[in-house]
N, C-alpha and C positions, 0 to 999 in steps of 0.2 A: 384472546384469553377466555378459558370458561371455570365460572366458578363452580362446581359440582357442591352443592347443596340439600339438604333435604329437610322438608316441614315435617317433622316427626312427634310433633304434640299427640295429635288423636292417638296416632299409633305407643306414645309412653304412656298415654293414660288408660291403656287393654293391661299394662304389663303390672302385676303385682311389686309394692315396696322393693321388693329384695332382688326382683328384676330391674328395677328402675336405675338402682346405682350400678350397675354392670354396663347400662346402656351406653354412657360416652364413652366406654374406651371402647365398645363393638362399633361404634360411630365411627367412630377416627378410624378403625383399621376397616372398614367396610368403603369408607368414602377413598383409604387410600388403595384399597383393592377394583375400587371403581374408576380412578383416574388412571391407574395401568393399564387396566383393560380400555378405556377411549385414548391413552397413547399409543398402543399398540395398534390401535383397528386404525387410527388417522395415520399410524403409519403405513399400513398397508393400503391406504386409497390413495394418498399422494402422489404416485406415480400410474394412476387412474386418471387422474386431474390437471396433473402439471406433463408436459412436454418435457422428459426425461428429467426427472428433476435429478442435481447435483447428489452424492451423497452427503456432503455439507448440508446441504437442506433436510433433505431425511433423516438426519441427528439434529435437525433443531429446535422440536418439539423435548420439553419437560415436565415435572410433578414438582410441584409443592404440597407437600407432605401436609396432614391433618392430623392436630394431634387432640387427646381430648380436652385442654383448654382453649382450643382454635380449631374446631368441627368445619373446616373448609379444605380444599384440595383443591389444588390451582393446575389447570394442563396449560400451556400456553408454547409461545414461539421466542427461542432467546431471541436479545435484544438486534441482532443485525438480519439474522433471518427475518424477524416481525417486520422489518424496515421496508422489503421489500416483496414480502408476501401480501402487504396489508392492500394492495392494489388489487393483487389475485382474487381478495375475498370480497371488496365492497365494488369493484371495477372503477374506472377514473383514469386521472392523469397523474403521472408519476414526472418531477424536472427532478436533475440531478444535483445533489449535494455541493459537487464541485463545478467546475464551469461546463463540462456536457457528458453526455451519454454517449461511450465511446457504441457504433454500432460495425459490424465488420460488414466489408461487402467483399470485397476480393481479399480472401482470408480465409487459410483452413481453419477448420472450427474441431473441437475435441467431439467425444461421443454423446456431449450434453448439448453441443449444439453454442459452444461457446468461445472464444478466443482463449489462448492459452497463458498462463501467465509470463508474464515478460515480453509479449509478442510487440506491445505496441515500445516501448525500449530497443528493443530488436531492431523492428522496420526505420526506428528514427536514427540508429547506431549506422545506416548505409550511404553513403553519397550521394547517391540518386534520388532519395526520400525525407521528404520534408512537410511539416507538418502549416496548415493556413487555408485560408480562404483566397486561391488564385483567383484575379480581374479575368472578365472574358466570358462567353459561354460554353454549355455544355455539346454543344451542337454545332456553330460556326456561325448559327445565324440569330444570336441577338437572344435568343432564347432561352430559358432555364437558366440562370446563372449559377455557376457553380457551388457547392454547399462546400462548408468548411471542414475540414477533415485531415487527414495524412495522404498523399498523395506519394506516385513514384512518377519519375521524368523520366519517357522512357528516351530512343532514342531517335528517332523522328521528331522528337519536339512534345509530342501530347504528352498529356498526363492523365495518368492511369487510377482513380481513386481506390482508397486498400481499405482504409477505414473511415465512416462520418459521424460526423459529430451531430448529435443531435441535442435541444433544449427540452426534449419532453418525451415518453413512452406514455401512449394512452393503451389501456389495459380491459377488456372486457373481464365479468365477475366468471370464475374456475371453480374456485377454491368452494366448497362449505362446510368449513368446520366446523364452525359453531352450530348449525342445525346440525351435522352429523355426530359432534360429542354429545350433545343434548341427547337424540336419541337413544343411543350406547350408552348415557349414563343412565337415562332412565328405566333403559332393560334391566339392567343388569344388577344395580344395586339394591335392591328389595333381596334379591337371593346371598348378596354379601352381605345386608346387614341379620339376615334370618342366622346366616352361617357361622358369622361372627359371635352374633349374643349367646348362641347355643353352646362355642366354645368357650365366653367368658362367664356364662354361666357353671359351666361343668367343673372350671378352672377355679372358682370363688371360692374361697376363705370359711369355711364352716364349722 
């Protein structure tokens, strides 16, 4: 989340009385002309950054609107997007919610690069497929023991793993928003708030 902000004391006290009371509402529409423009640009680096991202993802940036008795505008990630982008942005380790992180190995994957909904239902809806952590190894000889996952049997005996289960995704840092909204907002707003007062000047009450 970034809070686009601006210390605009010195700059109200350049502006005559009659300017001064016009200044919060050019505030408010300048900082919300400023958080559109750093949503729009973090939309277009996203897929700069991320490995196809979902379109799910690229609508999950929004504005919190600034009005003039609340001079803030919030750009941020809703709440399940943030969930799992937050990894992207500081890097770390991510465990899963529920008991693991489903990972596909033999499984088509869609154009994101990701399992398709329902698949893992599917694969467990067939007689040959069945989900655990088989005794034995990966190999014959004692070594690697098997991870736990959804497995098929095929028909020789072995077993074929489809999906693994994993306890953790470790994540190097992708993402940087918050340096990139920073930048974009500090370009850009000095010319929305010049643009703005000019309009709520011209608009005032005389």
């Amino acid at each position: 989340m970034l809070n686009v902000t601006s210390n605009i004391d010195q700059f109200a006290r350049s502006l005559s009385d009659a300017a001064q009371n016009q200044l919060p509402f050019a505030l408010a529409l300048a900082l919300n002309d400023t958080a559109n423009d750093v949503k729009l640009d973090e939309e277009r680096r996203l897929p700069a950054q991320l490995d196809r991202p979902t379109p799910f993802t690229r609508r999950g940036l929004f504005v919190q609107r600034a009005s003039k008795r609340r001079p803030i505008a919030v750009i941020a990630f809703k709440t399940i997007q943030a969930r799992y982008l937050e990894k992207l942005a500081t890097g770390g380790v991510r465990r899963p919610r529920g008991r693991a992180l489903l990972v596909p190995v033999n499984q088509r994957r869609n154009q994101y690069g990701n399992m398709t909904r329902g698949t893992v239902a599917r694969l467990l809806a067939k007689k040959d497929v069945f989900s655990g952590a088989p005794g034995g190894s990966t190999n014959g000889s004692g070594q690697g023991r098997r991870t736990g996952g959804i497995y098929q049997r095929l028909r020789n005996g072995r077993l074929r793993l489809l999906v693994a289960y994993a306890d953790r995704a470790t994540y190097e840092k992708q993402l940087t928003f918050r340096r990139d909204a920073r930048r974009q907002a500090e370009r850009v707003l000095p010319a929305h708030l010049a643009r703005r007062l000019a309009q709520a000047w011209e608009s005032r009450r005389r």
